[in-house]
KEPA-866541 format. One record per residue (C-alpha): residue in one letter; x, y, z. Coordinates in steps of 0.5 Angstrom, whole numbers, padded with zeros to 4 digits, always signed. Layout:
% residues N
aXYZ/...
% end
This chain:
% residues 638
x+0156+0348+0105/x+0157+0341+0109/x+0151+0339+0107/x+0149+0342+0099/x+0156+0337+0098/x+0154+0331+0102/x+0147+0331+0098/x+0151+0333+0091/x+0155+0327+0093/x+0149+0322+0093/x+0146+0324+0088/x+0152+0324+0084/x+0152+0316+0087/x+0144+0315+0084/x+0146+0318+0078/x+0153+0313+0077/x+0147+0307+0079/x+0142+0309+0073/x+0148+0310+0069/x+0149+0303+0070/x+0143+0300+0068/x+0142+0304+0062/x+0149+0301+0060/x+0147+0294+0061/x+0140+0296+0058/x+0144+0298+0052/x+0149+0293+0051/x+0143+0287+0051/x+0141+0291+0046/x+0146+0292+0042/x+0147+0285+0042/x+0141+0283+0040/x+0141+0288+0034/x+0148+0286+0032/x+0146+0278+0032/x+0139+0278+0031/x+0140+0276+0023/x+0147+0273+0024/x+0148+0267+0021/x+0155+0266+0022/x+0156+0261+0028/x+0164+0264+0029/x+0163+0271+0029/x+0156+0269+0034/x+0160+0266+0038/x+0165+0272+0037/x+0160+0276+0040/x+0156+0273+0046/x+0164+0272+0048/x+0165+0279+0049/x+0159+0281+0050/x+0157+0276+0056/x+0165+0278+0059/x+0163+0286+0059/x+0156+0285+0062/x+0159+0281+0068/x+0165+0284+0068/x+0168+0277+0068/x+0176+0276+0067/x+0175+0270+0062/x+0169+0269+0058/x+0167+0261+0055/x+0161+0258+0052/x+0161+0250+0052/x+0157+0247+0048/x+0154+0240+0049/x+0157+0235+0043/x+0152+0231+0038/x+0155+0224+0041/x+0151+0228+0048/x+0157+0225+0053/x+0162+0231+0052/x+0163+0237+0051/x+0167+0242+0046/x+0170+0250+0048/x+0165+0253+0042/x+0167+0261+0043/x+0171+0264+0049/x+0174+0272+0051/x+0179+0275+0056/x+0185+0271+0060/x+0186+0264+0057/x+0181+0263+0053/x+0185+0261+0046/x+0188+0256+0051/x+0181+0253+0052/x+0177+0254+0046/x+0177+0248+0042/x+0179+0243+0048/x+0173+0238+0049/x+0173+0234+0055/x+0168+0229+0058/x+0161+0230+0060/x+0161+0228+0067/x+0167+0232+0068/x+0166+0239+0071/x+0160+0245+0072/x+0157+0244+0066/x+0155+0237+0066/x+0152+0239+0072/x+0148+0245+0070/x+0147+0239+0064/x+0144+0234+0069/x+0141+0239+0074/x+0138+0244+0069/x+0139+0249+0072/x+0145+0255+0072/x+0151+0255+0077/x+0154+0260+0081/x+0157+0261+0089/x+0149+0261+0091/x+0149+0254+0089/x+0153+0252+0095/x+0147+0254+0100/x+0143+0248+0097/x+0148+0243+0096/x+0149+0237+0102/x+0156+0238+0106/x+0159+0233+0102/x+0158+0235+0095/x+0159+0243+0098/x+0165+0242+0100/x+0167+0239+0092/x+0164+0243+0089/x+0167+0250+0092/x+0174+0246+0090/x+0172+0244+0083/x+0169+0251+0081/x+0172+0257+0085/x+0168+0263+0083/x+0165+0261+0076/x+0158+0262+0074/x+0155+0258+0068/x+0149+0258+0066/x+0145+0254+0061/x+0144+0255+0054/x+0137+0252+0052/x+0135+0251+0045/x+0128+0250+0043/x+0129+0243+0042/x+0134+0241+0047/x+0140+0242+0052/x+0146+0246+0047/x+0151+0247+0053/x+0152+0254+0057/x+0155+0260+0058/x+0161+0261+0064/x+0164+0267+0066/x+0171+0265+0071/x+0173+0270+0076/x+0171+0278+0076/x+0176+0284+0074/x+0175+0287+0080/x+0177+0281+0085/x+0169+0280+0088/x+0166+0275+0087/x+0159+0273+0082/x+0152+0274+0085/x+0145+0275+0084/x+0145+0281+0079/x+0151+0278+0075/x+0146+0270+0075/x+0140+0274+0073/x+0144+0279+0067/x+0148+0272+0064/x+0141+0268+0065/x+0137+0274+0062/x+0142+0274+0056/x+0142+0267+0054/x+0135+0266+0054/x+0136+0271+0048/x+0142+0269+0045/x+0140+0262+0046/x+0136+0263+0039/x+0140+0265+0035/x+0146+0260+0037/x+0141+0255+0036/x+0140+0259+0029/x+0146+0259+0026/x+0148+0252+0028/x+0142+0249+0024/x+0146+0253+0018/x+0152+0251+0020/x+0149+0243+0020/x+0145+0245+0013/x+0151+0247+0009/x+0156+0241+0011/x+0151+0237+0009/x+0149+0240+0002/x+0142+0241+0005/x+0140+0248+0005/x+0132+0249+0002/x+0127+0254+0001/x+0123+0250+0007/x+0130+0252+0013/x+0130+0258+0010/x+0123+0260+0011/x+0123+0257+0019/x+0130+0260+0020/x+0126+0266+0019/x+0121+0264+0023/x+0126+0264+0029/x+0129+0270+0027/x+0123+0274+0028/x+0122+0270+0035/x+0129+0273+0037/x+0126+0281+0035/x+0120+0279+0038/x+0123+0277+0045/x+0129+0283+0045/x+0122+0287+0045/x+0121+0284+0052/x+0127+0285+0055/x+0126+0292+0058/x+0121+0287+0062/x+0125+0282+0063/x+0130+0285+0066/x+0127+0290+0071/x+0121+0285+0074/x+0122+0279+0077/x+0119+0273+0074/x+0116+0270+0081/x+0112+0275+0083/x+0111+0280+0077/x+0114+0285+0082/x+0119+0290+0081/x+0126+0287+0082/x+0132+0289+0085/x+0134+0294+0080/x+0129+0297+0079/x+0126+0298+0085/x+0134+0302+0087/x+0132+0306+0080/x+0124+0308+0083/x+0128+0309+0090/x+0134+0314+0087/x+0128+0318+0084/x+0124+0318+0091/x+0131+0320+0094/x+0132+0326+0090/x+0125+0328+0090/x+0126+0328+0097/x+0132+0333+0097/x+0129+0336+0093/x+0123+0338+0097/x+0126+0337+0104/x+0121+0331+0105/x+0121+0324+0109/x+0121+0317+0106/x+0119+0311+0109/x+0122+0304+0107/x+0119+0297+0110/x+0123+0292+0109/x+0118+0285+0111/x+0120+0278+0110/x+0115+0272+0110/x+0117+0268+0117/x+0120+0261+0117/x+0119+0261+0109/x+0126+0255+0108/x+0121+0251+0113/x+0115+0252+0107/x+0120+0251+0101/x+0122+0244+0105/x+0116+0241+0106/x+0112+0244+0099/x+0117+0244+0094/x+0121+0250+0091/x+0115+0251+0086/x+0109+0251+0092/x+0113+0256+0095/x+0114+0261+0089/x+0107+0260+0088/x+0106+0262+0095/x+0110+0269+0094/x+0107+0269+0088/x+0099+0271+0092/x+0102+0274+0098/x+0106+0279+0092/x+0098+0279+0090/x+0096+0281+0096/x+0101+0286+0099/x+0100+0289+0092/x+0093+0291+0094/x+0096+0296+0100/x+0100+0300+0095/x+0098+0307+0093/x+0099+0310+0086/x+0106+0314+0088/x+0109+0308+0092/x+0113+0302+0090/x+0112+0295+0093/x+0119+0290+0090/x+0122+0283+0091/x+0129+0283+0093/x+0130+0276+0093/x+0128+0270+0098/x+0123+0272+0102/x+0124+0278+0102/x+0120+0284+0100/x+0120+0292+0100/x+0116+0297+0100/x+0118+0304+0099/x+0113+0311+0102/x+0115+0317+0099/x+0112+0323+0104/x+0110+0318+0109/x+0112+0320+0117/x+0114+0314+0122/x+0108+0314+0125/x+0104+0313+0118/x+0110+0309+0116/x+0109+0304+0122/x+0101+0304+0121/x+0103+0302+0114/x+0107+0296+0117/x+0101+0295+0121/x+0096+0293+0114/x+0102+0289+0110/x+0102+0285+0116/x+0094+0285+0117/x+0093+0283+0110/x+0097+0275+0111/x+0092+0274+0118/x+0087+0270+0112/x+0091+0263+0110/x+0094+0261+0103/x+0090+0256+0100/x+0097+0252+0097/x+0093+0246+0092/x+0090+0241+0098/x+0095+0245+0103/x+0093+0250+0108/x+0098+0255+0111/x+0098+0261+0115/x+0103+0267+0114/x+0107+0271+0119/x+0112+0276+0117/x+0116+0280+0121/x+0118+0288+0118/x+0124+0293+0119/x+0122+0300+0119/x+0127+0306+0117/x+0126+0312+0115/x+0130+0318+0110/x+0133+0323+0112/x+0134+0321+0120/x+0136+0314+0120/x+0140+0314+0112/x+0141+0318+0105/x+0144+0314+0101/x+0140+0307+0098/x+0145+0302+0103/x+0145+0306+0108/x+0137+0305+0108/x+0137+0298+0107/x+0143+0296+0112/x+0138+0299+0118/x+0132+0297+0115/x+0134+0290+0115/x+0137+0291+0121/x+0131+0292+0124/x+0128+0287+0121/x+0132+0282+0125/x+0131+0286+0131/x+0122+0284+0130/x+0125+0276+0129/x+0129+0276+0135/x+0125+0281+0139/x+0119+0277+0138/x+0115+0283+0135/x+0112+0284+0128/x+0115+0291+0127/x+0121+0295+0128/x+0124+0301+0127/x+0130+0302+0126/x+0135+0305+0133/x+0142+0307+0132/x+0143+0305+0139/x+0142+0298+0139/x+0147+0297+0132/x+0152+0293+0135/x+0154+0291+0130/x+0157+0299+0126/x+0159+0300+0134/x+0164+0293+0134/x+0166+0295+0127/x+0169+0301+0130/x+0172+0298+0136/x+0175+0293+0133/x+0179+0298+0128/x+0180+0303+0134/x+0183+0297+0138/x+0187+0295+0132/x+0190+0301+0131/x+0192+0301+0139/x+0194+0294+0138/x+0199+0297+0133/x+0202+0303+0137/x+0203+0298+0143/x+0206+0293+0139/x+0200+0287+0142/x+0201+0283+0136/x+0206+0277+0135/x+0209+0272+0131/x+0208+0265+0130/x+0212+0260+0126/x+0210+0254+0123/x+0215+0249+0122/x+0216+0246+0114/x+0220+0239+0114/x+0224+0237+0108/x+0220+0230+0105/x+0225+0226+0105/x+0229+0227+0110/x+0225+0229+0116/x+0229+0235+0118/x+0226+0242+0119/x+0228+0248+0114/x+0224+0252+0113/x+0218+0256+0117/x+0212+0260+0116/x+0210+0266+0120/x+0203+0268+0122/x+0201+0273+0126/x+0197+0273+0132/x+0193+0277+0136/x+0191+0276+0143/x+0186+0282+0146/x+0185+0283+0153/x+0177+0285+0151/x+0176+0281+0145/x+0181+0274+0147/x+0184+0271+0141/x+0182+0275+0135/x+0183+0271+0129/x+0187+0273+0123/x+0182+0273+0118/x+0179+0277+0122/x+0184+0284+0124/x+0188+0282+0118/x+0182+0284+0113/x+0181+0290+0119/x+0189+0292+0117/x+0187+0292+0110/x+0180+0296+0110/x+0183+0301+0115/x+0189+0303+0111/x+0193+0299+0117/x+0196+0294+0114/x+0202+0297+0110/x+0205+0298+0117/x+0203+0291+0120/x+0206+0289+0114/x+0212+0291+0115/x+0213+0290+0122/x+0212+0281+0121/x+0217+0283+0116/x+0223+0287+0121/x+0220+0281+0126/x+0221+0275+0122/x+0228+0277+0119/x+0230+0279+0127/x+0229+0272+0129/x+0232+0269+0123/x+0238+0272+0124/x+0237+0269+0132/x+0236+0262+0129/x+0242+0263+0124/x+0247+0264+0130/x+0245+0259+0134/x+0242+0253+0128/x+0243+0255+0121/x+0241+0259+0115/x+0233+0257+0116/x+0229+0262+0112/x+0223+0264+0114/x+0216+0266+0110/x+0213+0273+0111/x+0206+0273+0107/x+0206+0280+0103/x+0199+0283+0103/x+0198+0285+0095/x+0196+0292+0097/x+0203+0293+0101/x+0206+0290+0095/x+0204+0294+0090/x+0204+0301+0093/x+0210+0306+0090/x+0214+0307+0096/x+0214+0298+0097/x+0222+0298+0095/x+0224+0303+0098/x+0221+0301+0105/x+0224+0294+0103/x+0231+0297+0102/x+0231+0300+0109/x+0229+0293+0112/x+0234+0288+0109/x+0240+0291+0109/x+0243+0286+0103/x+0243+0279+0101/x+0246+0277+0107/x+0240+0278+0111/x+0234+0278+0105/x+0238+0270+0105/x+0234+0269+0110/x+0228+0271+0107/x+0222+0268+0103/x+0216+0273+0101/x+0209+0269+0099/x+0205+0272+0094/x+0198+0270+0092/x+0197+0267+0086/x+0191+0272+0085/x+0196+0277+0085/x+0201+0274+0080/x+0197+0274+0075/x+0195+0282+0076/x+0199+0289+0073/x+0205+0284+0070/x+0209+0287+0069/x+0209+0292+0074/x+0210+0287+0078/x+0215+0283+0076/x+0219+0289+0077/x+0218+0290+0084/x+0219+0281+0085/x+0226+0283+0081/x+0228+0288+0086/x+0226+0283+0091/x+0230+0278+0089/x+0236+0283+0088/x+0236+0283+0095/x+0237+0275+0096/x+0230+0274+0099/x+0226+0268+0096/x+0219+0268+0093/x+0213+0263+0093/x+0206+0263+0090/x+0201+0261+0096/x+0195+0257+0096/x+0197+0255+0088/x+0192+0251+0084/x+0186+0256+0086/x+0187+0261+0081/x+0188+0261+0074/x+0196+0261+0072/x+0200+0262+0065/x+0206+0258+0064/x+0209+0263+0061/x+0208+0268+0066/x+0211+0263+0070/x+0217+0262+0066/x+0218+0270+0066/x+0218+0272+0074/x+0224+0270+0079/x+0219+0265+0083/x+0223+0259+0086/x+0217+0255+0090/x+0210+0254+0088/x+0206+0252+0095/x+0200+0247+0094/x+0194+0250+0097/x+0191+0246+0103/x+0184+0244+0100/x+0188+0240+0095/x+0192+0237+0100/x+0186+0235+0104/x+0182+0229+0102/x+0188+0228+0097/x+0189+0220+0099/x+0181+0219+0098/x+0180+0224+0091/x+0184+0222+0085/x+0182+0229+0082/x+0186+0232+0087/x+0192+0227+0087/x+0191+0227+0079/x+0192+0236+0081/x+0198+0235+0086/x+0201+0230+0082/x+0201+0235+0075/x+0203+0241+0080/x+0209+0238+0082/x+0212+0235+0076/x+0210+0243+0073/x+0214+0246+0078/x+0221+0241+0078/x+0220+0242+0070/x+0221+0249+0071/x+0226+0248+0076/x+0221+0251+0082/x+0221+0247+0090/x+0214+0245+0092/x+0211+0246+0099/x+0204+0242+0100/x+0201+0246+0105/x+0195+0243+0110/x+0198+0236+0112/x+0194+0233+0118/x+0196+0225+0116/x+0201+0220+0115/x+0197+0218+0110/x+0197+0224+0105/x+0205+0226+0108/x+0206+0218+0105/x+0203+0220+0099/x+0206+0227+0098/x+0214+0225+0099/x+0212+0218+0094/x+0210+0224+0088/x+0217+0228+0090/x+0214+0233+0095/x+0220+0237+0097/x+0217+0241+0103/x+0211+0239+0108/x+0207+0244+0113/x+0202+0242+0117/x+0198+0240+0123/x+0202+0233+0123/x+0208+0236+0123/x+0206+0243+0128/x+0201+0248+0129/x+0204+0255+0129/x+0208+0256+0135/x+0212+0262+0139/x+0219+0263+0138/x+0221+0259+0144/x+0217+0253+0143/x+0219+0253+0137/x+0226+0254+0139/x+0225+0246+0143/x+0222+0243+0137/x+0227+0244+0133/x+0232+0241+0139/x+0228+0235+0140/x+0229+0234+0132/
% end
């Protein structure tokens, strides 16, 4: 019985995962069929809005459009949070990700990142946070692009979202570019039988390419391979055959050794020409019930339905076989190495991620292993293996109270004198040494521990206060609360059983994300007005990263916004992060708020800082965290 509801299970998965597709499939679609003879430009941009924001899933959904004067740009069409706050606003063409997507040409997402110089990653990871835009490319010109900000479920954009919105604006391109024609002719009193007779002619383009779109979005354009979505689609279908006749299934995953260095010396358009004959000559290895896909990169997979190991791995042996003749690349010779992991269904995995985790696995193993082909061995898996120590010794780490708090003090600007801190954990394992807080804290969270670690810094954190009440003066001190924590059911009744009243919830203050600010309102704005009940103060953490409502700020009993360190750091040398800091302050005092900047690490930016009315500062120019006791002789010392 065990076993029929794991294999309904999975099954149960594959299906949701085609689903899915024929989703996607139908709304592209539906668009095209909707838009296709719409000349409207309003109601186009209606459309492609709500549209694009449902096929990636996106939060907010806005569509800038290049200006005729080609040095700003205009919010055309927009969908989702804020967007009547920005649709209608133009600011200049140097200014943001779509003048870059503009003078690059290419789209933009958090993949672009690996690409850049240090320098321009580090600006432009603050500048666009988790955004995707890509272009809108006219028949004649540059139009403008097509941006989603932040994903519903709180992930980030990848792969798949970059190659739906870029399947999608190629088509929808067309008929925005159609209907601006219209929009100019009718303006200018010009409309003739000869635009109408060429808007037709483009209008019929349109049809012709959403004919093309099954094709579009299931094979790659490098190789003519099929890609990623339908290679898991071919793979569900093998699985369940597989099922269904208790049969075996090879999976090699194969990727071309030392690729980046070719991609460098060549070029990115030499380099897609060399997958592209390699794809060719792998395809020559595959039979008529097997499937050979790209992944992605360099990386290709191929799938061996009814093939045991030992075939498997004599497969392996030809794909690596056929590279041993040298590409000919313009006037350029090159020879090919390729490494390939082996996994093999049922034995080591039944589900789609499972395969390709170990299979990849076992790629890694052949590269450093020196070998061409590896099959995958659960013994050597480190990795899942660390993964379950390390959650079993955080549990143990709880129940033998191992973690600890830190304080990091915070000073008022203008005076100089401590008034507040910080506590951050801190866990010190005799295996593992210090274990940083990134790390145990998302282990907490995956693992359903971190309501209870919660807890505890919170009981920690008051007690100590209490201590430093009696023996200095009423210093509060900031306890961060996990959004998991904070918005489960039984959140204010755990909080009731810890502060006892506002003589202790005085000493106090709770930091919230700015992520979660904006999420459920008005649940939580409920659960943030029995916190304040209580005396405990609030405070929107790492503000600036997120996408905030000024009304929404009004409405919840908020009384500190904290600067987010990325601002803070190369303040004195970037005028858009001082224009940043500078605005934030005067919002916050306007609505009556305090400002911590966080991440202070010079004189120069805490000069800057209390010349535009900081009132607190926190950093490594004041303090790193620091135990209790030296806490304790800090604030003697001052």
């Amino acid at each position: 019985m065990v076993v029929d509801n794991k294999n309904s299970s999975n099954i149960i998965d594959l299906s949701d995962s085609l689903q899915q597709k024929e989703t996607e499939i139908e709304l592209l679609q539906e668009t095209f069929t909707e838009i296709g003879s719409e000349l409207d430009l309003e109601k186009i941009f209606r459309i492609v809005s709500e549209r694009a924001m449902d096929l990636i899933n996106a939060e907010t959904l806005l569509i800038p459009l290049l200006d005729d004067n080609c040095e700003t740009y205009t919010y055309r069409g927009g969908a989702g949070k804020n967007a009547d706050e920005i649709v209608g606003e133009s600011l200049p063409l140097e200014y943001g990700v779509c003048g870059w997507v503009w003078k690059q040409k290419k789209p933009w997402w958090q993949g672009m990142l690996d690409e850049l110089s240090d320098d321009e990653k580090n600006c432009w990871e603050q500048e666009a946070g988790n955004m995707i835009l890509v272009p809108l490319q006219g028949r004649r010109h540059f139009l403008g692009g097509i941006a989603g900000l932040n994903k519903k479920d709180g992930t980030r954009f990848d792969k798949k979202d970059l190659n739906m919105l870029q399947l999608f604006a190629s088509i929808v391109s067309i008929a925005i570019e159609n209907a601006m024609a219209v929009k100019s002719i009718e303006d200018s009193h010009e409309l003739n039988e000869g635009y109408r007779y060429k808007l037709e002619g483009l209008n019929k383009q349109l049809i012709e390419s959403s004919k093309e779109l099954e094709y579009l979005s299931l094979y790659d354009s490098v190789t003519a391979l099929p890609n990623r979505s339908l290679f898991y689609d071919r793979l569900s279908r093998d699985i369940a055959e597989a099922e269904e006749n208790n049969s075996i299934i090879g999976i090699l995953l194969i990727d071309i050794d030392s690729f980046k260095d070719i991609n460098d010396t060549l070029g990115h358009d030499h380099g897609d020409s060399l997958l592209n004959k390699i794809a060719h000559r792998f395809n020559d290895e595959v039979k008529s019930n097997e499937t050979l896909a790209r992944l992605g990169g360099d990386e290709f997979i191929v799938v061996l339905p009814d093939h045991n190991q030992k075939h498997v791995i004599k497969r392996a042996e030809m794909f690596i076989n056929c590279l041993r003749e040298a590409f000919a690349i313009e006037d350029n010779t090159i020879i090919v190495n390729a490494s390939v992991g082996v996994a093999v269904y049922p034995e080591h995995g039944v589900s789609i991620s499972n395969l390709l985790s170990h299979a990849d696995f076992a790629m890694y193993e052949a590269k450093n292993s020196n070998v061409k082909i590896c099959v995958y061995d659960s013994d050597k898996d480190h990795l899942a293996q660390g993964h379950l120590a390390m959650v079993a010794d955080a549990r143990k780490a709880l129940d033998e109270k191992q973690f600890e708090l830190h304080y990091q003090p915070k000073i008022s600007a203008q005076s100089g004198q401590v008034v507040s801190a910080e506590a951050l954990g801190r866990w010190y394992c005799k295996d593992r040494g210090n274990v940083p807080p990134n790390i145990f804290i998302r282990v907490l969270e995956q693992n359903g521990m971190i309501d209870e670690y919660t807890y505890w810094a919170i009981e920690t954190a008051l007690a100590q206060a209490k201590e430093w009440k009696s023996g200095y003066s009423i210093m509060r001190v900031a306890v961060n609360l996990s959004p998991q924590t904070l918005m489960h059911p039984d959140f204010k009744e755990k909080i009731d059983q810890i502060i006892k009243g506002e003589s202790d919830g005085e000493l106090l203050t709770f930091e919230i994300t700015e992520n979660l600010f904006l999420s459920e309102f008005d649940r939580l704005a409920e659960v943030l007005e029995h916190i304040c009940s209580l005396g405990v103060e609030l405070s929107i953490d790492d503000y600036g990263t997120g996408y905030s409502s000024l009304s929404r700020l009004r409405r919840l009993p908020v009384s500190e916004l904290k600067i987010d360190q990325t601002f803070i750091k190369e303040m004195v040398d970037n005028k858009d992060d001082q224009a940043v800091v500078h605005s934030t302050i005067e919002l916050a005092h306007n609505l009556g708020l305090s400002v911590v900047a966080e991440g202070v690490e010079n004189k120069s930016a805490l000069d800057m800082l209390t010349r535009l009315g900081c009132d607190t500062i926190q950093g490594y120019l004041i303090s790193r965290p620091m135990s209790s006791e030296k806490f304790n002789l800090f604030i003697e010392e001052q």
